[in-house]
C-alpha positions in Angstrom: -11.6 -15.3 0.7 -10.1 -12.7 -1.2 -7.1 -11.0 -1.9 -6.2 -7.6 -3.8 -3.1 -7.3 -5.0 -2.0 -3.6 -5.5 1.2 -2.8 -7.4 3.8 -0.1 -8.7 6.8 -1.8 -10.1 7.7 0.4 -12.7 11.1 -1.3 -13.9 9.2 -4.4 -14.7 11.2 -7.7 -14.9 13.9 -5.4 -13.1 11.9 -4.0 -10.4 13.1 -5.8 -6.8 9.9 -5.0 -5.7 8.2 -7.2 -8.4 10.3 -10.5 -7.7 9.0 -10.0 -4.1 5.8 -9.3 -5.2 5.4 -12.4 -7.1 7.0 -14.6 -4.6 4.1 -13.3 -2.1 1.3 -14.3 -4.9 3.1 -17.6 -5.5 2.2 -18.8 -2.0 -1.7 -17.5 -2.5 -3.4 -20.5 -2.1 -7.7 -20.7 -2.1 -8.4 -17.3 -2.8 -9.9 -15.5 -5.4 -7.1 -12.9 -6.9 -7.7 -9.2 -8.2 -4.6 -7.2 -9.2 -4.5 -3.2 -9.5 -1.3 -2.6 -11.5 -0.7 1.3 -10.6 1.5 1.5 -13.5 -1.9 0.7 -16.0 -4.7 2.2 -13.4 -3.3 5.7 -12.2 -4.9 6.8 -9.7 -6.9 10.1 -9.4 -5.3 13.6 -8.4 -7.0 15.7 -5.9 -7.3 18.5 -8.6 -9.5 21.3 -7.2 -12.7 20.1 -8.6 -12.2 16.8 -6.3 -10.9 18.4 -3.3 -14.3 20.3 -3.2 -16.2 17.3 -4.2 -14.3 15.0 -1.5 -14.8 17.7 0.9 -19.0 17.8 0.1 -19.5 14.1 0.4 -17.3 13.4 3.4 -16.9 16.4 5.5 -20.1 18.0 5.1 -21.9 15.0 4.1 -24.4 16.4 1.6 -25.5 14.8 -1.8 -23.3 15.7 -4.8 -24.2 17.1 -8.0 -23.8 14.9 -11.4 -20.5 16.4 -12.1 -18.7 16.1 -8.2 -20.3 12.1 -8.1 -18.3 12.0 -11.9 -15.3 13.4 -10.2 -14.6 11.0 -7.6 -16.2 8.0 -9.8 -12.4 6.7 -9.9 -11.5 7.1 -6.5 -15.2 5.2 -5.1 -14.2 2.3 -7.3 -11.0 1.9 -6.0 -12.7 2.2 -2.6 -15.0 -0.9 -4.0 -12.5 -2.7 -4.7 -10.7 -2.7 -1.5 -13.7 -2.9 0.5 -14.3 -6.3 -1.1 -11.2 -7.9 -0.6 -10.3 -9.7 2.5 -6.6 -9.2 2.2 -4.8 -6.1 0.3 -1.1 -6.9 -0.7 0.5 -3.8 -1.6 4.2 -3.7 -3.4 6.3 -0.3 -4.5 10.0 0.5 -3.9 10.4 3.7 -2.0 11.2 6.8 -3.4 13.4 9.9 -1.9 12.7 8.2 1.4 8.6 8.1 1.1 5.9 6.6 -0.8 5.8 7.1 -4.5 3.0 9.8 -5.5 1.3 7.4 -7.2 0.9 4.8 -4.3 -0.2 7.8 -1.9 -2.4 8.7 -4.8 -4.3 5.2 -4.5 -4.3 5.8 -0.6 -5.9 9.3 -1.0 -8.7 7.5 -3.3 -9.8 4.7 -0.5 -9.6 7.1 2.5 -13.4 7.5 2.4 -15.9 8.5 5.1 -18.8 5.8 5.3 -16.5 3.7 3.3 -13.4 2.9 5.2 -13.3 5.7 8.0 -16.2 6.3 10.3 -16.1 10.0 12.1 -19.3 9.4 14.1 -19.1 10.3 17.5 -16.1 13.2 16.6 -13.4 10.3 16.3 -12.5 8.4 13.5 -12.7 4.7 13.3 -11.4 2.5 10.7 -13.9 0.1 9.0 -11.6 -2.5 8.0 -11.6 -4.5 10.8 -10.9 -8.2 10.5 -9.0 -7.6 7.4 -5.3 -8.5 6.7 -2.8 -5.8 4.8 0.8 -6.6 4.1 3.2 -3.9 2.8 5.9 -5.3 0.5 8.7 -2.8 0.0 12.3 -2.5 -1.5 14.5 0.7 -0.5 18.1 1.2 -2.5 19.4 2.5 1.1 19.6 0.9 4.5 17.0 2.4 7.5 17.0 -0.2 10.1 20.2 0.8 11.3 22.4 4.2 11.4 21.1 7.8 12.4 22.9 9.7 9.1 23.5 10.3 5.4 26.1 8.2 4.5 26.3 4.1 4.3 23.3 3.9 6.6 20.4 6.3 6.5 18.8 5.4 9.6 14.8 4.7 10.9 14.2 8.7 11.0 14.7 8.7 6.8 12.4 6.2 6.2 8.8 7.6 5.6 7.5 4.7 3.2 7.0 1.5 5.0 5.9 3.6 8.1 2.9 6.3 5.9 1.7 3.0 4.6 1.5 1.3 7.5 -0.3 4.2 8.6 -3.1 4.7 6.7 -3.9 0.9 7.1 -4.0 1.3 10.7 -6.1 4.6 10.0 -8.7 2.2 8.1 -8.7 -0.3 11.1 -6.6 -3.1 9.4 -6.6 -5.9 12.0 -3.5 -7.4 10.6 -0.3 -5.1 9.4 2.6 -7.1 7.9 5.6 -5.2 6.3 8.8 -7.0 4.3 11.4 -4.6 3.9 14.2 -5.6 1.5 17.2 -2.7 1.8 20.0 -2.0 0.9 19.3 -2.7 -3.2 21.4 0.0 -4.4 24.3 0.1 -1.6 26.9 -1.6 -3.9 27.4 -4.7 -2.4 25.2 -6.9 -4.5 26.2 -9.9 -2.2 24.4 -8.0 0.8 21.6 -6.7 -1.6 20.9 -10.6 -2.7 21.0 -11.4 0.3 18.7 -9.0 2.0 16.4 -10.1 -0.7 16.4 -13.7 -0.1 15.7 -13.1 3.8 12.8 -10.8 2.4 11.3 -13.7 0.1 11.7 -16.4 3.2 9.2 -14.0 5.2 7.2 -13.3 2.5 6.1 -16.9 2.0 6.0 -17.4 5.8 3.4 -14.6 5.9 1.6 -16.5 2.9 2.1 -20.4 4.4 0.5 -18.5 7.3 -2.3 -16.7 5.9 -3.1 -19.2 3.2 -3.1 -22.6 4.6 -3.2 -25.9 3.0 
């Protein structure tokens, strides 16, 4: 087995979303690790030269010139190194309600026709199949409660948890866990610690499960 484990923690030793991070790798137990740190390995851009070169290899599915196969060289090993890994961990804290561009940066660089999604027959088909993903998340407001601004944002605010646990079903994931600590900036630090407590307890229940003895 193998796991990949993909991170932006940005605040380091302060991030929220690093402590739950490591408690999740903590619990890894025979399985070969590889770690992306987003912070060290940014992720392409779909700059013009890439959209068009994206566009040739996976829409209109013709070979690509020296310079367009150089283009998306970054992106295609990123796709490797997913492809190879039997489970993808994958830690941010949310920001402005969404996925930080750099997370949906390494998103846009493994969503690859032939690769991960298969169009044949008109209708795409993830390629991931039998393949865990867990989604491990920290949000300085509250979302699982509450329909407004104020103390408690509500479900229709959160976009970051959810886009990420959409494009793993889009890749045909057959496993989708997400740990959610909120509430990390509300105030209360009581409440925040222990929101993140409950998030470590089902963080290594997802690893006792996944990685047994």
């Amino acid at each position: 087995m193998k796991t990949l484990l993909v991170s932006y923690t940005p605040r380091n030793e302060r991030s929220k979303s690093k402590t739950l991070f490591e408690t999740f790798r903590a619990g890894i137990r025979n399985s070969e690790i590889e770690e992306l740190d987003l912070c060290r390995s940014i992720p392409d851009l779909f700059t013009p030269e890439r959209v068009e070169a994206y566009h040739a290899r996976n829409m209109q599915r013709r070979a690509l010139s020296g310079q367009e196969e150089e283009s998306l060289a970054g992106m295609l090993r990123m796709t490797a190194q997913l492809k190879a890994a039997d489970v993808v961990a994958l830690s941010f804290p949310m920001f402005n309600f969404s996925l930080p561009a750099i997370v949906k940066a390494w998103f846009d660089s493994v969503l690859h026709v032939g690769e991960t999604i298969d169009p044949t027959g008109g209708k795409y088909q993830g390629m991931m199949s039998g393949k865990r993903a867990l989604i491990i998340a920290t949000s300085g407001g509250i979302y699982s409660v509450g329909n407004g601004v104020g103390p408690h944002f509500g479900p229709r605010w959160e976009h970051a948890v959810s886009l990420a646990r959409c494009e793993f079903e889009f890749m045909g994931y057959s496993e989708i866990r997400a740990v959610l600590a909120e509430g990390m900036a509300m105030g209360d630090p009581n409440k925040a610690g222990e929101n993140l407590e409950g998030a470590k307890l089902e963080l290594r229940s997802i690893a006792n499960s996944w990685y047994p003895q």
